[in-house]
C-alpha positions as a printed Julia matrix, in Angstrom:
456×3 Matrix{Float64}:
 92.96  53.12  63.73
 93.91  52.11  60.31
 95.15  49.11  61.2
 91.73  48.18  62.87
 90.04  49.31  59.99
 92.02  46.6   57.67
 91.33  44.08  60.36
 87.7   44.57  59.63
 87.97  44.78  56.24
 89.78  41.39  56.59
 86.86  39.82  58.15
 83.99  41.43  56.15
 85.89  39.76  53.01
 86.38  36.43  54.64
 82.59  36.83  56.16
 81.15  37.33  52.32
 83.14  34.92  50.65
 82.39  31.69  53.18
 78.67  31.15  51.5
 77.83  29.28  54.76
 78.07  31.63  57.32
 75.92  33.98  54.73
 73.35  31.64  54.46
 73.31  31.02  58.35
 73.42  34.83  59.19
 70.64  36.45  56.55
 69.02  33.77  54.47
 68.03  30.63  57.33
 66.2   33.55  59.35
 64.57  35.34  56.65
 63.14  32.39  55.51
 61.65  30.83  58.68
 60.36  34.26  59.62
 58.61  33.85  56.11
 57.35  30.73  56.96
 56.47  31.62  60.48
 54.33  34.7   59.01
 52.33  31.87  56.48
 51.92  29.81  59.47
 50.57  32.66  61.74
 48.77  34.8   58.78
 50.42  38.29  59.4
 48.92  39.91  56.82
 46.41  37.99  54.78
 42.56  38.47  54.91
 41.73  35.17  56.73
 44.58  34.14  59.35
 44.68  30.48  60.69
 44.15  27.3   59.06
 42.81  27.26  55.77
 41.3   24.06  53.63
 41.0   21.48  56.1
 39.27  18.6   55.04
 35.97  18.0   56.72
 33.32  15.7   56.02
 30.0   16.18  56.4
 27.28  13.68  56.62
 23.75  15.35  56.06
 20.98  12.56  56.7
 18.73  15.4   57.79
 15.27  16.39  55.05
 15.23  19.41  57.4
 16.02  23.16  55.97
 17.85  24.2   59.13
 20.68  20.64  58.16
 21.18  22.86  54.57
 21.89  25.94  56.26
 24.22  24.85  58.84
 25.97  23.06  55.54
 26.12  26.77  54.09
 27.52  27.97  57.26
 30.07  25.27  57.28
 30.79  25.53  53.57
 31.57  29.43  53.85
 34.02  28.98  56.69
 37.45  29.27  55.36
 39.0   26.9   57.37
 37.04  24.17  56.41
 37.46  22.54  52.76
 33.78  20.76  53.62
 33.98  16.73  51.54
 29.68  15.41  50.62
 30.54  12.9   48.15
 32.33   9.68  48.14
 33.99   8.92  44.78
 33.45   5.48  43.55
 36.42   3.45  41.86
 34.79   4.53  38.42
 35.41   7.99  39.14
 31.5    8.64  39.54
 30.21  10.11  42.82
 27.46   9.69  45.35
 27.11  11.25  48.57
 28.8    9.89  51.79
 27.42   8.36  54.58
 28.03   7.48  57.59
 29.38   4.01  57.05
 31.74   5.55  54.8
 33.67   8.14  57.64
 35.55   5.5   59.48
 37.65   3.56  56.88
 38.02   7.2   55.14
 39.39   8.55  58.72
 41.36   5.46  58.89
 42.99   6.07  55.76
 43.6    9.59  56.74
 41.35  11.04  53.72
 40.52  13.42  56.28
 40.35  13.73  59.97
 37.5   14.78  60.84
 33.75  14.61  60.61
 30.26  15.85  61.49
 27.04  13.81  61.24
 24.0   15.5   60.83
 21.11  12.6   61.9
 17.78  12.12  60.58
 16.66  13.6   64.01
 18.5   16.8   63.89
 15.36  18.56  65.16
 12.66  15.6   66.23
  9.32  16.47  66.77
  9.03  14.75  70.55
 12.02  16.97  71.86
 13.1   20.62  72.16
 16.96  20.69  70.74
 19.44  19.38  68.44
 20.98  16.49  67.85
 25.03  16.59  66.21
 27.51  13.78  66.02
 31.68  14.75  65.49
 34.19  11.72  64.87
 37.62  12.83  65.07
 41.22  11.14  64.28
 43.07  13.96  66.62
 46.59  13.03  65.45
 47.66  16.49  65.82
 46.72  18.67  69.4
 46.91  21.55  67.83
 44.91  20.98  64.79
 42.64  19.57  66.75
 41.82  22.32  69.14
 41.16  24.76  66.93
 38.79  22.5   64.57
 37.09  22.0   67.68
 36.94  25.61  67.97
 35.92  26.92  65.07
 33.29  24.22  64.65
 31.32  25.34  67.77
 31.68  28.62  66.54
 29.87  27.65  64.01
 27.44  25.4   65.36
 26.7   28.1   68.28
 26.12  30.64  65.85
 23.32  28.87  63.97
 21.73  27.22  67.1
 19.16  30.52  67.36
 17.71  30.08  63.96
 17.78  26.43  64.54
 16.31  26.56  68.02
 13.33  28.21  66.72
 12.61  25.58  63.93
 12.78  22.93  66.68
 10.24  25.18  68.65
  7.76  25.31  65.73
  8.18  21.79  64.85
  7.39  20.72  68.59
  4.39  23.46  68.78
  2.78  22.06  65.6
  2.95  18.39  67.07
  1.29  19.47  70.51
 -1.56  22.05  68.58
 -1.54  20.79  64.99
 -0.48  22.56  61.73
 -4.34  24.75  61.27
 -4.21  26.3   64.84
  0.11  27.18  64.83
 -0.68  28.83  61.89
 -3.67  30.83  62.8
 -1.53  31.12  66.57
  1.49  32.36  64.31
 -0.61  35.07  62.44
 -2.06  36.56  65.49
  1.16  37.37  67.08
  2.33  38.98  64.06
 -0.09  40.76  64.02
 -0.01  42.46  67.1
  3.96  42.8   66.62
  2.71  44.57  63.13
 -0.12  46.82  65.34
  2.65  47.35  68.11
  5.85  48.61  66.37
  4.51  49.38  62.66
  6.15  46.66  60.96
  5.09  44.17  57.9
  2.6   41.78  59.51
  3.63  39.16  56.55
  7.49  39.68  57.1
  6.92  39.0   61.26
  4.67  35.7   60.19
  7.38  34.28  57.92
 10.47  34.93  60.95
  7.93  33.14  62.96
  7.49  30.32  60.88
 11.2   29.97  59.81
 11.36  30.0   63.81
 13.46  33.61  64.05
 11.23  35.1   66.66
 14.08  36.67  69.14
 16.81  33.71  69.87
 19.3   34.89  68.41
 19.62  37.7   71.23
 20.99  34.22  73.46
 24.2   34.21  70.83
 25.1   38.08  72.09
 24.64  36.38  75.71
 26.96  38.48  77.81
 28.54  37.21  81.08
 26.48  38.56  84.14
 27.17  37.64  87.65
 24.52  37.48  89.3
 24.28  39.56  92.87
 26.78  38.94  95.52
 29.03  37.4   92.91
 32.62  38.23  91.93
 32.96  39.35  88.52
 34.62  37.15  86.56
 34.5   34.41  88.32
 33.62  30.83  86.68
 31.24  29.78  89.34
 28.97  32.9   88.89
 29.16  33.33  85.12
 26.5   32.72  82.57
 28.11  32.33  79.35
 26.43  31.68  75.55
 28.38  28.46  75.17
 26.51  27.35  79.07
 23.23  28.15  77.59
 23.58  25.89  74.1
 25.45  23.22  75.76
 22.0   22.47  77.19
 20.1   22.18  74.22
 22.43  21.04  71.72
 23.41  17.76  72.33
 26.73  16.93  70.4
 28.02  13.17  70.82
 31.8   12.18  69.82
 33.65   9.45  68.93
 37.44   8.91  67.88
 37.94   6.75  65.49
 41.64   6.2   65.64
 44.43   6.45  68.23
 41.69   5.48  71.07
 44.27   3.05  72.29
 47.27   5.19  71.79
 49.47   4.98  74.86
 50.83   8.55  75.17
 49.53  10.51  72.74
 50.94  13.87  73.01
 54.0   12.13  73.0
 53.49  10.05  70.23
 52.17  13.13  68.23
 55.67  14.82  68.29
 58.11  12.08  68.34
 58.75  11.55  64.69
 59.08  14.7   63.68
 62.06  15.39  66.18
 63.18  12.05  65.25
 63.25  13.48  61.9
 64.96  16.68  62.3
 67.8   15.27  64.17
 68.15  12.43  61.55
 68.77  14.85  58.71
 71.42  16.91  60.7
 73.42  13.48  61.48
 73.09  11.99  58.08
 74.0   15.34  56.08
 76.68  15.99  58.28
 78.09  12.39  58.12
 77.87  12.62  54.04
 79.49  15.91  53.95
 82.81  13.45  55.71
 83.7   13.11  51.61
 85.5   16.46  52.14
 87.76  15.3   54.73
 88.14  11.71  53.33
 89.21  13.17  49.97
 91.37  15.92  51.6
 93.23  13.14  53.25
 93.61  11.62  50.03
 91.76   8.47  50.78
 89.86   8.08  47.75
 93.15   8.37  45.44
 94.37   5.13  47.48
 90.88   3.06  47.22
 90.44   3.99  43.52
 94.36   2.91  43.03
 93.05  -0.81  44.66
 90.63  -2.82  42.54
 87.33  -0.5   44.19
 85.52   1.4   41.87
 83.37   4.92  42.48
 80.0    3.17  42.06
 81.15   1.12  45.22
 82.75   4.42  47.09
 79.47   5.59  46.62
 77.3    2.77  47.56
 79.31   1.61  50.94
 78.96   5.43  51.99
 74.99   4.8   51.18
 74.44   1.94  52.71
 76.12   2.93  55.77
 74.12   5.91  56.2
 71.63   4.2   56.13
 72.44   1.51  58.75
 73.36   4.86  60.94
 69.97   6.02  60.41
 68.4    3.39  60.81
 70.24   2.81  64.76
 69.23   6.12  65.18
 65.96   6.29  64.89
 65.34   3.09  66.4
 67.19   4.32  69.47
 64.98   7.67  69.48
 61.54   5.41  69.26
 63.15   3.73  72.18
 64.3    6.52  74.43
 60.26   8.09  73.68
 59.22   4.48  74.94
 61.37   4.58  77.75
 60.88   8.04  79.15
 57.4    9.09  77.78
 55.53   6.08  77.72
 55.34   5.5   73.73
 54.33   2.04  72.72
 57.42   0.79  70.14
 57.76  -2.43  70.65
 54.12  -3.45  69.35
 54.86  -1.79  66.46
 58.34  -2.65  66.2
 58.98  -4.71  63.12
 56.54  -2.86  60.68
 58.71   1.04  62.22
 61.96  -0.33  61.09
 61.17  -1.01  57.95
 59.8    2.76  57.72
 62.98   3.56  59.39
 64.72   1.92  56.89
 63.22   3.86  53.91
 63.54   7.59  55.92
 67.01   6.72  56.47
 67.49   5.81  52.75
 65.67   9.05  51.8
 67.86  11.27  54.26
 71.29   9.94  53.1
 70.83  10.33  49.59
 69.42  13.99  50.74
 72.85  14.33  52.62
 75.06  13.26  49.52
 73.53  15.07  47.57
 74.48  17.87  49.2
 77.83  16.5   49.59
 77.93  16.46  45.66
 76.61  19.6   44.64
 78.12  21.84  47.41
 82.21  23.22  46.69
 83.48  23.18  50.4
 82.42  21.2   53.96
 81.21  24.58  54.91
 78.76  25.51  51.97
 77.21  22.0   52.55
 76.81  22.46  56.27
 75.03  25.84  55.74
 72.9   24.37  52.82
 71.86  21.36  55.05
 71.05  23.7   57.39
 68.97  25.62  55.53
 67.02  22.97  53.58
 66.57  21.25  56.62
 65.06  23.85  58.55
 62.59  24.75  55.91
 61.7   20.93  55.53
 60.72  20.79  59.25
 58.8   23.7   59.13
 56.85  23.06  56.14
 56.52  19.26  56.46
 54.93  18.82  59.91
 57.7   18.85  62.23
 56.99  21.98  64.02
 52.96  23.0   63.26
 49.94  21.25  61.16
 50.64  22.11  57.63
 47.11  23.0   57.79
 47.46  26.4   59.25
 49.82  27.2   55.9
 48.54  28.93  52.8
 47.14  26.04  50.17
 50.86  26.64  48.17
 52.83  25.76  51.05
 50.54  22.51  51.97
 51.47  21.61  48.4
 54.93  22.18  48.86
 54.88  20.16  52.23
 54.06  17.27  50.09
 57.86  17.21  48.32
 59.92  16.98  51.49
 60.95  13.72  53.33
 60.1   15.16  56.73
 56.29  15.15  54.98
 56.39  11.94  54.05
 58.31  10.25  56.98
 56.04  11.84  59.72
 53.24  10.2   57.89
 54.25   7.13  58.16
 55.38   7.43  61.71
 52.06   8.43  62.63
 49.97   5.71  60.73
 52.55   3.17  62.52
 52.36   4.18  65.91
 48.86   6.51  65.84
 47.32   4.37  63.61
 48.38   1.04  63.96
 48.68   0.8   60.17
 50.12  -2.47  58.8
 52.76  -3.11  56.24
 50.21  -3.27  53.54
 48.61  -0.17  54.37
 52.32   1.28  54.64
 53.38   0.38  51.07
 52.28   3.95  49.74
 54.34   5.79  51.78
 56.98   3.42  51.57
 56.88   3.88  47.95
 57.47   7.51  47.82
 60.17   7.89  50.46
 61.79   4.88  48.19
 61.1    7.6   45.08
 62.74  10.06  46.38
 66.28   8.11  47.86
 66.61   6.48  44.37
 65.86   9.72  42.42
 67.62  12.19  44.98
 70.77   9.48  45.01
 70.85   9.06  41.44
 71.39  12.99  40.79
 74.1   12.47  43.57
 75.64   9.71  41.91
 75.79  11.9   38.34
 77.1   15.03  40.33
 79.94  12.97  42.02
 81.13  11.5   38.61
 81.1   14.71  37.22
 82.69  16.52  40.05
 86.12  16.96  41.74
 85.37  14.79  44.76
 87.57  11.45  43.28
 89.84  13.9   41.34
């Protein structure tokens, strides 16, 4: 027994001290179940997505366009955008002709028009218009969702203005009025209740809709419960009288576009497992004494260094093309229109991901700290960059977080090249920053490498 007991000791000492396997075993999980909680919002007040930017058009004079604004405004999910900001950094409020180059350049996603004719005077109903960039599935379902909860749940109050606005065209504003009075009246006479409070809930058109939002579903007789054909539901009943048109803006011509949705960010992940793993070859390349020999020959570090970067990035650059490819050839993905202007992008992702890998390279003591490092920072990249949900259902610090990583950045571009259709010229920000980061990330690389024991 004792000697079993040393045998365990044994490999609870070499467990603790290989930093790797530590990381792998406690720290990777803890910190995706972390990020899994932000994502699915165990335990804070308002769970799902939180600050999405939504613009909202309001070219209604009506009171009923300013209170489905409030509603809108006090949803959490929403972070609701009125004004355009002008190049002189004075604002006005947006219009319509404003939402589609906005939506093109991705200032937000999504939009709701309220028209002039929001409640017209020659017809019973409403009248809403949504334009929508739906570049994520998921994001976009549950906008969709919460914005006809919201619509739905105003429609009552609304329904009733459009009801008083069509009864005052047909009879005329004198004889509504004096019609309006009389029934409160009798209400008042009937159930003992302020005669002046029932006139105003007439006239503000609250006179007993909103008993069609607590709608339940009732088969009717003969019918199977639950069943679709025989169900009246409350979303059946406003569907009729609220007559929402839609338009996409962008990605109308998109090929395959659940497909196209998720290909970068795998392309991504796998990208920064290859490239860190091919960096963290110093180890063995130094262990086999090959850098001794080339710094003996007329090489110097700086070109160690730059041959290893340059040839990550040439692997990454065959690798992502070949992913793009294998999506075109197997899910229907449309590459090759977009081909020239994605390998440039390619070209600054890969940059950005091999200077992430040496990096790591440089600051990490052994191959198998590195590996569990990459690992780790790779992970969390994915998840809070894009790669696995909309960093829209994340808490606002996380969102701003998301906006350091490369798997952020990349996915952007990705998606304004193949969702988009984006040019090079509308590229050049992103293109920018992922250059930002692979000269800044490779020049603390370059400092620890000089500094370090890798050419010793």
């Amino acid at each position: 027994m004792r000697t079993i007991l040393t045998l365990i000791h044994k490999d609870f000492s070499l467990f603790i001290r290989d930093k790797a396997s530590v990381s792998l075993t406690f720290i990777v999980p803890v910190a995706l179940i972390y990020v899994f909680g932000q994502v699915f919002g165990i335990n804070r007040k308002d769970t799902g997505p939180s600050g999405i930017p939504f613009a909202v058009v309001n070219a209604s004079a009506n009171p009923a366009a300013g209170q489905l604004l409030n509603a809108l405004r006090a949803e959490s999910a929403f972070k609701v955008v009125t004004e355009f900001k002008n190049p002189d950094g004075t604002t006005r409020p947006l219009t319509e002709d404003d939402l589609r180059p906005l939506m093109k350049q991705n200032a937000f996603r999504f939009a709701l028009v309220i028209p002039a004719d929001l409640i017209a005077e020659k017809r019973f109903g409403l009248r809403l218009r949504i334009l929508s960039n739906p570049r994520n599935d998921i994001e976009t379902q549950t906008v969709n969702g919460i914005l006809q909860k919201v619509i739905f749940s105003n429609v009552p109050e609304l329904l009733g203005q459009s009801l008083q606005s069509r009864a005052r065209d047909l009879v005329g504003q004198p004889q509504l009025k004096d019609f309006n009075a009389r029934i409160a009246r009798t209400v008042a006479d009937t159930f003992g209740v302020d005669a002046a409070v029932v006139e105003r809930d007439i006239a503000d058109g609250n006179f007993g809709l909103r008993r069609l939002d607590q709608l339940e579903e009732t088969p009717p007789a003969g019918a199977a419960t639950g069943s679709p054909a025989s169900t009246t539901t409350r979303q059946d009943v406003f569907s009729q009288i609220v007559k929402i048109e839609t338009e996409q803006v962008v990605g109308q011509d998109v090929k395959a576009p659940a497909a196209t949705r998720v290909v970068g960010g795998w392309a991504m992940m796998f990208l920064l497992f290859a490239l860190s793993g091919s960096a963290t070859s110093v180890f063995d390349e130094k262990k086999a004494g090959l850098y001794q020999r080339l710094l003996a020959a007329p090489v110097r570090r700086s070109q160690i260094l730059l041959g290893k970067f340059c040839w990550g990035v040439l692997v990454g650059l065959v690798q992502l093309v070949t992913l793009f490819l294998a999506g075109q050839l197997m899910f229907g993905i449309n590459i090759t229109g977009h081909l020239p202007t994605l390998a440039v992008l390619c070209v600054a992702a890969a940059a950005a991901c091999t200077a992430f890998g040496m990096l790591l390279a440089a600051i990490a003591p052994t191959p198998q700290a590195a590996s569990g490092l990459a690992t780790f920072l790779i992970l969390m990249m994915s998840a809070v960059g894009g790669a696995w949900f909309p960093i829209s259902f994340m808490p606002d610090f996380i969102q701003t977080i998301a906006k350091f990583t490369i798997v952020y950045w990349s996915m952007e571009g990705f998606a304004q090249v193949l969702w988009a259709g984006a040019s090079l010229t509308d590229l050049l920000p992103i293109l920018g920053i992922l250059t930002a980061i692979a000269a800044g990330v490779m020049a603390i690389a370059v400092w620890r490498f000089n500094r370090g024991t890798i050419f010793g």
